[in-house]
C-alpha positions as CSV (number, residue, x, y, z in Angstrom):
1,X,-7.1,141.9,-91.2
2,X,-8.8,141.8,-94.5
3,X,-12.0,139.5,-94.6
4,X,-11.5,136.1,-95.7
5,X,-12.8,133.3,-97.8
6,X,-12.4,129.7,-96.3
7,X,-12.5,126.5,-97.7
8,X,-12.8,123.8,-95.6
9,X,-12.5,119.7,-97.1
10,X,-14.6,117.2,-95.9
11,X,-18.2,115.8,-95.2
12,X,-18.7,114.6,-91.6
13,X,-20.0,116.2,-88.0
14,X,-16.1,117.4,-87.9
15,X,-16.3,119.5,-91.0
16,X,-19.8,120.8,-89.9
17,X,-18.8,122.0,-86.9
18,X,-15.8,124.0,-88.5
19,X,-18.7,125.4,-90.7
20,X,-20.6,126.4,-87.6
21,X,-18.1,127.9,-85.5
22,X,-16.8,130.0,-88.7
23,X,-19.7,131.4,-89.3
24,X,-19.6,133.0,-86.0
25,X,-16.4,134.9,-86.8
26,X,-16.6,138.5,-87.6
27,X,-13.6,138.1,-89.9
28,X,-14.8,136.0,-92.6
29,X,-16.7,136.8,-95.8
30,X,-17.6,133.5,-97.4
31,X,-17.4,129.9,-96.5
32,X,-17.0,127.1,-98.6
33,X,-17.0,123.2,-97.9
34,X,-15.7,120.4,-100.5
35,X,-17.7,118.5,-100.7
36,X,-19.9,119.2,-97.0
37,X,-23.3,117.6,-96.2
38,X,-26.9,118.9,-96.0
39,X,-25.7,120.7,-92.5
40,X,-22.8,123.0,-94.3
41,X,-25.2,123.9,-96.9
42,X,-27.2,126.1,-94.4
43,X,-23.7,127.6,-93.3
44,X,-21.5,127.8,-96.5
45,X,-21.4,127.3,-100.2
46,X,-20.9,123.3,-100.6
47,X,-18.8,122.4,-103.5
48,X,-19.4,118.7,-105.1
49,X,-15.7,117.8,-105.1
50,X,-13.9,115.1,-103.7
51,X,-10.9,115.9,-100.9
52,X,-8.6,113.8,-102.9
53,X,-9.5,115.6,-106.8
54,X,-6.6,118.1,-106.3
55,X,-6.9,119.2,-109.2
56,X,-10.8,120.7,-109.0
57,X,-9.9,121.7,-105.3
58,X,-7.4,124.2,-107.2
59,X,-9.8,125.3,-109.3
60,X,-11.9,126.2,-106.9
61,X,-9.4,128.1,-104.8
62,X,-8.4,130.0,-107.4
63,X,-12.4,130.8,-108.5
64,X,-13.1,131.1,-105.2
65,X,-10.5,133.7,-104.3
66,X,-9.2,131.4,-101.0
67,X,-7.5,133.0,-98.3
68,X,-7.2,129.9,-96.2
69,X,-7.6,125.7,-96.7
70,X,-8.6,124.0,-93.4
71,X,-8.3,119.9,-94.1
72,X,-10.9,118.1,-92.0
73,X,-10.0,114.4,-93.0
74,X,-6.4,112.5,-92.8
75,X,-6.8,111.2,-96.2
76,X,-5.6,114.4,-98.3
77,X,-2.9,115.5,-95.5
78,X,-1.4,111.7,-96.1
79,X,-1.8,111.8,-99.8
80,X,0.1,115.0,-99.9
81,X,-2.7,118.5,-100.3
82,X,-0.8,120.6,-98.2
83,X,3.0,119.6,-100.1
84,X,0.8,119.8,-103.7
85,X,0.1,123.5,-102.4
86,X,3.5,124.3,-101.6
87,X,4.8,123.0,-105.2
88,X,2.3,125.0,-107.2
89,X,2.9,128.9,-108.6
90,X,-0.7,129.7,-108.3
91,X,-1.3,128.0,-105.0
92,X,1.9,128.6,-102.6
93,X,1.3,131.1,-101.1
94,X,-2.4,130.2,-99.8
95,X,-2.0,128.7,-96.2
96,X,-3.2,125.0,-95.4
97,X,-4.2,124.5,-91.9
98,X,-3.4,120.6,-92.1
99,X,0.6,118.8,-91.9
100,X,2.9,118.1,-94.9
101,X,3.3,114.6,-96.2
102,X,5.8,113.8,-93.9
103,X,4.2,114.8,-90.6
104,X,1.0,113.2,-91.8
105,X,3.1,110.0,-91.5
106,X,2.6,110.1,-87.5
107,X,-1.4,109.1,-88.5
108,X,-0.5,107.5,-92.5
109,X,2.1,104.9,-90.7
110,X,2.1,103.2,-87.1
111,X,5.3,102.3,-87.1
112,X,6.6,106.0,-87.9
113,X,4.5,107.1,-84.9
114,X,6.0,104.6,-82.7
115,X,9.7,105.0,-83.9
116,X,9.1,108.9,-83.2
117,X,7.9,108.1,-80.0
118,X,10.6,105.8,-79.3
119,X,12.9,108.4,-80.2
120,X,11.9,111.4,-78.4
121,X,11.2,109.3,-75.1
122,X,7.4,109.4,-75.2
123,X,5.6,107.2,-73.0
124,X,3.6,104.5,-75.3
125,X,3.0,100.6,-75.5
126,X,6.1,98.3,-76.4
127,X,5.9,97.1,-79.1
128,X,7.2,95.3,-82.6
129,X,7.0,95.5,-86.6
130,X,6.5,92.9,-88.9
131,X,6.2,92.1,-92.5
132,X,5.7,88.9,-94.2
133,X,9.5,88.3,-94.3
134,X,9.5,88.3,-90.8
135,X,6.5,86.6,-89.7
136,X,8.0,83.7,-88.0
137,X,9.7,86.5,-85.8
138,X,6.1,87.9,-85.3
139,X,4.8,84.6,-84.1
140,X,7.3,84.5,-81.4
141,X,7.2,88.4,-80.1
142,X,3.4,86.9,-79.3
143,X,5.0,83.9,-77.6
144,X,6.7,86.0,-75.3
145,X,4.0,88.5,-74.5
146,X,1.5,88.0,-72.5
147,X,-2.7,88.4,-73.2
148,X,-4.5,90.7,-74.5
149,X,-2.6,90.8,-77.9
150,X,-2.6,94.6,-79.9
151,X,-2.6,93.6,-83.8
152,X,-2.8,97.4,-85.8
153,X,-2.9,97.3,-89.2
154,X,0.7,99.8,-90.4
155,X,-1.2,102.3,-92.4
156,X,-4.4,103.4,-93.1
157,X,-8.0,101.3,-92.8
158,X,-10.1,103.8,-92.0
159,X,-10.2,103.9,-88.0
160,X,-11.1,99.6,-88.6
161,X,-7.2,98.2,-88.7
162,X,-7.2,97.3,-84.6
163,X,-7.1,93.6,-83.3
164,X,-7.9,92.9,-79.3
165,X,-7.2,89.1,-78.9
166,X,-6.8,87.1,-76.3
167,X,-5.7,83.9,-77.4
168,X,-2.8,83.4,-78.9
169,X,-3.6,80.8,-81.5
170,X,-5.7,83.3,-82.5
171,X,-3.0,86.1,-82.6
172,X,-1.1,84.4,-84.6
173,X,-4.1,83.4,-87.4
174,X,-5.0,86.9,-87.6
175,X,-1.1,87.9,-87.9
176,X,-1.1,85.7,-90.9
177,X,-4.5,87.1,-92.1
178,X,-3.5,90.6,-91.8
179,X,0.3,90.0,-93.6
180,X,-0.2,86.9,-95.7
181,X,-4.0,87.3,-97.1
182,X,-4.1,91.1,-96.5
183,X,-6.8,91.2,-94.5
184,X,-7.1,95.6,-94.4
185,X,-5.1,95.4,-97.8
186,X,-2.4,97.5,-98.6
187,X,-2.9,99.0,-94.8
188,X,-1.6,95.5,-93.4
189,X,1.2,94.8,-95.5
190,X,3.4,95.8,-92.6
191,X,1.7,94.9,-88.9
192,X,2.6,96.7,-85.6
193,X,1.9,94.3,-82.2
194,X,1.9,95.9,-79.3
195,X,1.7,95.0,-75.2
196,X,-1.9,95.7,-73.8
197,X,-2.0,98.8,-71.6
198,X,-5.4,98.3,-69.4
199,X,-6.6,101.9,-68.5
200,X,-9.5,104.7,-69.3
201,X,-8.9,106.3,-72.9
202,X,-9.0,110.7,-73.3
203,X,-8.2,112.3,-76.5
204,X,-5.8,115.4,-76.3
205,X,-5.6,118.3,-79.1
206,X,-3.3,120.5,-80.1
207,X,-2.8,123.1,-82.6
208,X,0.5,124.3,-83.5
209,X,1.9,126.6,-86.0
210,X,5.3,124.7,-85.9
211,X,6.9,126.3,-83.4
212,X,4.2,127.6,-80.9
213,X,1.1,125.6,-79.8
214,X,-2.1,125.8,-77.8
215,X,-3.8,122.5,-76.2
216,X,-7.1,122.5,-76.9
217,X,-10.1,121.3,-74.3
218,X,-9.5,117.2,-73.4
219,X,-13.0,114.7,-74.7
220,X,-13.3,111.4,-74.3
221,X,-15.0,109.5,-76.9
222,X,-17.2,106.6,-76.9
223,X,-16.2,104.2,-80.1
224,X,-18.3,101.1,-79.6
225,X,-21.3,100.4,-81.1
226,X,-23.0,98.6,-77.9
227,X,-24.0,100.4,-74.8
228,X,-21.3,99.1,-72.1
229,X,-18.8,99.6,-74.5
230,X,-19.5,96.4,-76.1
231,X,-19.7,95.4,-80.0
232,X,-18.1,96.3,-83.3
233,X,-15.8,99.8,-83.0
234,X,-17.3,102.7,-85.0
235,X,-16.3,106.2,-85.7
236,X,-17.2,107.2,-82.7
237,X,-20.9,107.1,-81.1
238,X,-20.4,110.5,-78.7
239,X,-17.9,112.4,-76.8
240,X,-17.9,114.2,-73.7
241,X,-15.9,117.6,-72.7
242,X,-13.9,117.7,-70.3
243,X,-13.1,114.7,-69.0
244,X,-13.7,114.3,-65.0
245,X,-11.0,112.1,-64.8
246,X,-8.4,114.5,-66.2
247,X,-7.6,116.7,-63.1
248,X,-4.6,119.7,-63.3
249,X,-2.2,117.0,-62.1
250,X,-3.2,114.7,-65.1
251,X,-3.1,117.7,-67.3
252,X,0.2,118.8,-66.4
253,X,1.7,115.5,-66.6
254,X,0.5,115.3,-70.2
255,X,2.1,118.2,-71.3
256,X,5.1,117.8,-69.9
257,X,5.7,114.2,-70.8
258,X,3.5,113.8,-74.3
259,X,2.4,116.8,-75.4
260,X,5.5,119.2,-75.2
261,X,8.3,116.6,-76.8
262,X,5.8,115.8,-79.4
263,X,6.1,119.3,-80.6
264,X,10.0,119.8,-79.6
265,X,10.3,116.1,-81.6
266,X,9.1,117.3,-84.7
267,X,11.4,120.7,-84.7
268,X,14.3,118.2,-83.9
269,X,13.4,116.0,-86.7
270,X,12.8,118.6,-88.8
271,X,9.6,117.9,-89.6
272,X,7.5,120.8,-90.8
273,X,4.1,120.7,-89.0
274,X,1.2,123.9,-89.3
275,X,-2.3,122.2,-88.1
276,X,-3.7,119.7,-85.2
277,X,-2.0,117.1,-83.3
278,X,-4.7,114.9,-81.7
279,X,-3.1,112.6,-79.1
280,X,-5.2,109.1,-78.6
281,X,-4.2,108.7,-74.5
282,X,-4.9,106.0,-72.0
283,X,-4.7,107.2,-68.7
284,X,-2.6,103.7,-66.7
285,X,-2.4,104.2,-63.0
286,X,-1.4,108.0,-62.6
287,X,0.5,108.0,-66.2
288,X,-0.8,109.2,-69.9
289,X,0.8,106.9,-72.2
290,X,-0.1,107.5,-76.1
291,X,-2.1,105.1,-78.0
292,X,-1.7,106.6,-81.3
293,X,-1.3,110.1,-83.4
294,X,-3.7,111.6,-85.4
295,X,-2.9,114.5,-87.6
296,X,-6.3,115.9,-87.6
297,X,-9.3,117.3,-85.1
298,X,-11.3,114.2,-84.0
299,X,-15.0,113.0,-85.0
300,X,-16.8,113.6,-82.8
301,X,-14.8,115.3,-79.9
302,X,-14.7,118.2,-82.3
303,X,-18.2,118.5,-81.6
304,X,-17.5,119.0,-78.1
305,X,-14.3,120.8,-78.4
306,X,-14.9,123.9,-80.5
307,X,-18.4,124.8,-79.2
308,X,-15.8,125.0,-75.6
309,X,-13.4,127.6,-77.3
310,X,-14.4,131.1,-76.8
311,X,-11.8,132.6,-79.7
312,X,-12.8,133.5,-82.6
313,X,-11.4,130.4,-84.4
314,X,-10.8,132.1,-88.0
315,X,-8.3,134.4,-86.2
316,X,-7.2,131.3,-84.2
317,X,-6.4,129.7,-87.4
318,X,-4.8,132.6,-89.4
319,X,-2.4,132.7,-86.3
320,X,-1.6,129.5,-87.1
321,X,-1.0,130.1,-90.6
322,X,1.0,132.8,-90.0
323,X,3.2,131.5,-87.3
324,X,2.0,134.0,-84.9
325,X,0.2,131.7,-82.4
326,X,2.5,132.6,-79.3
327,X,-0.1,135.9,-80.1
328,X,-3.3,134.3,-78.6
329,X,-4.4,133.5,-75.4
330,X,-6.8,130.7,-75.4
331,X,-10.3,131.1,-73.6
332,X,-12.3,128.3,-72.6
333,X,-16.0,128.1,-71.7
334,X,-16.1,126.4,-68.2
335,X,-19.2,124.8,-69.2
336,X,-19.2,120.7,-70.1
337,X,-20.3,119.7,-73.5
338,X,-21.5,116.7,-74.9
339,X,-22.4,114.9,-78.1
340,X,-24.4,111.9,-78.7
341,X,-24.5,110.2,-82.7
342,X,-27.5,108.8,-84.4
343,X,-26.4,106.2,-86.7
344,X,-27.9,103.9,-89.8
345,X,-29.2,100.6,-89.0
346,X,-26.9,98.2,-89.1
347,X,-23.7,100.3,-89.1
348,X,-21.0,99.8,-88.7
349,X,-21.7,96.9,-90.7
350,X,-23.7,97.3,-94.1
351,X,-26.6,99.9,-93.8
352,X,-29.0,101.5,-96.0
353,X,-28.9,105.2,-97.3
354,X,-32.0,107.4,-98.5
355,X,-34.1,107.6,-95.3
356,X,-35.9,110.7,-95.1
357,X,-35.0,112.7,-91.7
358,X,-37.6,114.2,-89.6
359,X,-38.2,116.3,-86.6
360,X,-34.8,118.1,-87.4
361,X,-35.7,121.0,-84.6
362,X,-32.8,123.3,-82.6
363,X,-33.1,124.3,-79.2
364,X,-31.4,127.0,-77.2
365,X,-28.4,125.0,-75.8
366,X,-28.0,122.2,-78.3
367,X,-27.0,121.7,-81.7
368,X,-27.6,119.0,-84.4
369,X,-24.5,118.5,-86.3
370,X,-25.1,116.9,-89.7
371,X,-22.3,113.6,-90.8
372,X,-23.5,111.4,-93.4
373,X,-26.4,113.2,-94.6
374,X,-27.6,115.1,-98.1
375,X,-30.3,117.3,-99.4
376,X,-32.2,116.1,-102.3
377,X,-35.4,118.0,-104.0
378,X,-35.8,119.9,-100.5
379,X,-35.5,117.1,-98.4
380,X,-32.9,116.1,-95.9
381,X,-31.7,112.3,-96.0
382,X,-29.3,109.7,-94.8
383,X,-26.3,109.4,-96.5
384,X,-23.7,107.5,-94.4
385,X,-23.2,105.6,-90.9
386,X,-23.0,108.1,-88.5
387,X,-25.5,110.9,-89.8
388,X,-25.7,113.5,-87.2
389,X,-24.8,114.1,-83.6
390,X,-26.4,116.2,-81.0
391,X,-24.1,118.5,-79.0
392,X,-25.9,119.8,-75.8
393,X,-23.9,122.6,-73.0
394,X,-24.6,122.0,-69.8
395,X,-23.5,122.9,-66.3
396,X,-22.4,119.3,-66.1
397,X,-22.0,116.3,-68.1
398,X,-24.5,114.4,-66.8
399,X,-26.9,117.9,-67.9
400,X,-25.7,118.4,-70.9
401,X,-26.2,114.7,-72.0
402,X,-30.3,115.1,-71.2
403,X,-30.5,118.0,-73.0
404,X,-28.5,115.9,-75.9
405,X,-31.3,113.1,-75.5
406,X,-34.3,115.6,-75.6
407,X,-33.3,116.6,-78.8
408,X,-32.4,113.2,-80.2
409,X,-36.5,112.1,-79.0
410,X,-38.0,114.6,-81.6
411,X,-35.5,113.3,-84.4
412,X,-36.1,110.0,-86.7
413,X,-35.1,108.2,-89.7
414,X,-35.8,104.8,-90.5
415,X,-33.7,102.5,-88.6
416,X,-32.6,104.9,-86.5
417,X,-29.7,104.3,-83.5
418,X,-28.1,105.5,-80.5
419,X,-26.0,105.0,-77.5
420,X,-28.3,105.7,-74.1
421,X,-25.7,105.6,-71.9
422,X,-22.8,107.9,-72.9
423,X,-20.6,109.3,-70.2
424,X,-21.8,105.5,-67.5
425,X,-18.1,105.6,-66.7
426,X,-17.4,108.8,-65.9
């Protein structure tokens, strides 16, 4: 196998990571990251283009003498990169780690997921679609539920287009908020509500080449802003790997009822799928049921996913390009991992950008993954909400997570936050 040039799209913690685990592979000659963050740039050559400018992605495939594309975000795989690949003379025949158009729909529409899962008999939430023609039939599914009311937002609002309510006079306002006044915009124009299911959330990956698959290490991830799990929800404030909770029983029953017809659904349906499946799952009783699809690696279980995987993940992901994943036996580090995010002030309401970062320091078993963050004149600053998360190993969680907080002591910006108490229910 010839040495490779990578491009990988995106600028968070996720696309970091990639960056960092690459670099370890002994089958890669340059890495390049469009448009990255102040962390890639110590690991690859960052690019200052946007993951939905097609167009100057190509070029720089083509200057850049790509061997493989590896989309980090769910904006370009629902907006069509890997399909704009496939169309192109110059382009086709570079592999895209990342689904078509059409399987992106599992993340780019809620009712597609759920009519998929209805379909192939996967165990998730009842639920029903509404539109603004059909509103009045909205109001009264809510009549004949019972509280908490699930209000998600059809398409994509960027991880924000979930309602939890537990009144239903309120149900029905924000119903007519999210159709009628278009509360998450075009996102909301058609509304999914759903029945509550009460139960501890795990996140499940899996990488497929369409017609093999391997399941990747389960997280758990911690999305609200408040320690307790109280407040706004966020991207994610810290993930844990693997999850006590999910013993081999567990397991097992999530590949035989979720994660197996997922893959066996999408070769029925003939939908054409190379690239990650991550399964949002709440465990209810002794039962996974899915929340939702994503068609991507989390943010920031990645962070406590990869740095688990023992392959070399550049093979790993030719394999998957290639169709030839049956080929690989997956090794896992037995070790627990952990990751805990330093966010903006304020986020993830409005926030300020600039800060300078100090005290950015490395020990032997951690890392400091950058997110929204940029190099200017030498200088490392914030550029986003979440802008960097320490992943620690550790024998345990509960290990792992000190070393995570050492390392987060020497670090500051100006306004600096973070959860204290990631992995209290476990």
């Amino acid at each position: 196998m010839k040495k490779m040039n990578i491009l990988v799209l995106g600028s968070g913690g996720r696309e970091h990571t990639f960056c960092w685990k690459l670099a370890q592979s002994k089958t890669i000659d340059q890495i390049f990251v469009a448009p990255g963050n102040a962390g890639t740039a110590g690991l690859a050559t960052n690019l200052d283009i946007g993951v939905k400018d097609f167009d100057a992605l190509k070029n720089a495939v083509i200057q850049n003498n790509i061997d493989l594309v590896i989309v980090g975000p769910e904006d370009p795989l629902v907006n069509g990169i890997h399909d704009f690949f496939l169309e192109d003379a110059q382009l086709k025949n570079i592999p895209v780690i990342g689904p078509q158009k059409l399987g992106a729909t599992l993340e780019g529409s809620k009712e597609f997921a759920k009519a998929f899962m209805s379909r192939h008999n996967i165990p998730t939430a009842q639920y029903g679609t509404f539109t603004p023609e059909n509103i009045e039939e909205g109001y009264a599914f809510l009549e004949q539920m019972s509280p908490p009311y699930v209000l998600k937002a059809d398409g994509l609002a960027a991880g924000k287009g979930v309602l939890i309510i537990n009144d239903l006079d309120s149900a029905k306002k924000e119903l007519s908020n999210m159709l009628l006044d278009q509360k998450f915009g075009k996102a909301s124009s058609k509304v999914v509500i759903e029945e509550f299911l009460s139960g501890i959330e795990l996140s499940c990956f899996v990488l497929t080449d369409g017609t093999n698959y391997v399941t990747f290490p389960m997280a758990k991830d911690y999305k609200r802003i408040g320690e307790g799990d109280t407040g706004l929800n966020t991207g994610g404030m810290g993930a844990v790997s693997p999850v006590p909770f999910a013993d081999d029983k567990f397991c097992k029953a999530i590949q035989e009822t979720i994660v197996k017809p997922t893959i066996d659904g999408l070769k029925k349906d003939n939908i054409p799928y190379v690239g990650f499946v991550f399964i949002g799952l709440i465990r209810v009783g002794d039962a996974p049921y899915v929340i939702e699809y994503n068609v991507r690696m989390g943010d920031p279980e990645t962070q406590v996913v990869l740095p688990r995987i023992k392959n070399d993940l550049a093979e790993l992901l030719y394999a998957t390009a290639k169709g030839k994943l049956d080929e690989i036996e997956l090794l896992i580090e037995d070790q627990s991992a952990t990751t805990v995010v330093a966010v903006s002030g304020g986020y993830p309401e409005s926030y300020e950008k600039g800060k300078t970062i100090k005290g950015l320091t490395s020990s032997p078993n951690s890392t400091v993954f950058h997110a929204g963050t940029t190099l200017k004149e030498g200088e490392i600053l914030t550029n986003g909400g979440r802008v960097l998360a320490v992943t620690s190993l550790g024998e345990k969680h509960k290990n792992a997570l000190l070393q995570s907080y050492k390392l987060l002591e020497e670090i500051s910006f100006e306004g600096m936050y973070y959860r204290k108490d990631i992995g209290f229910d476990l």
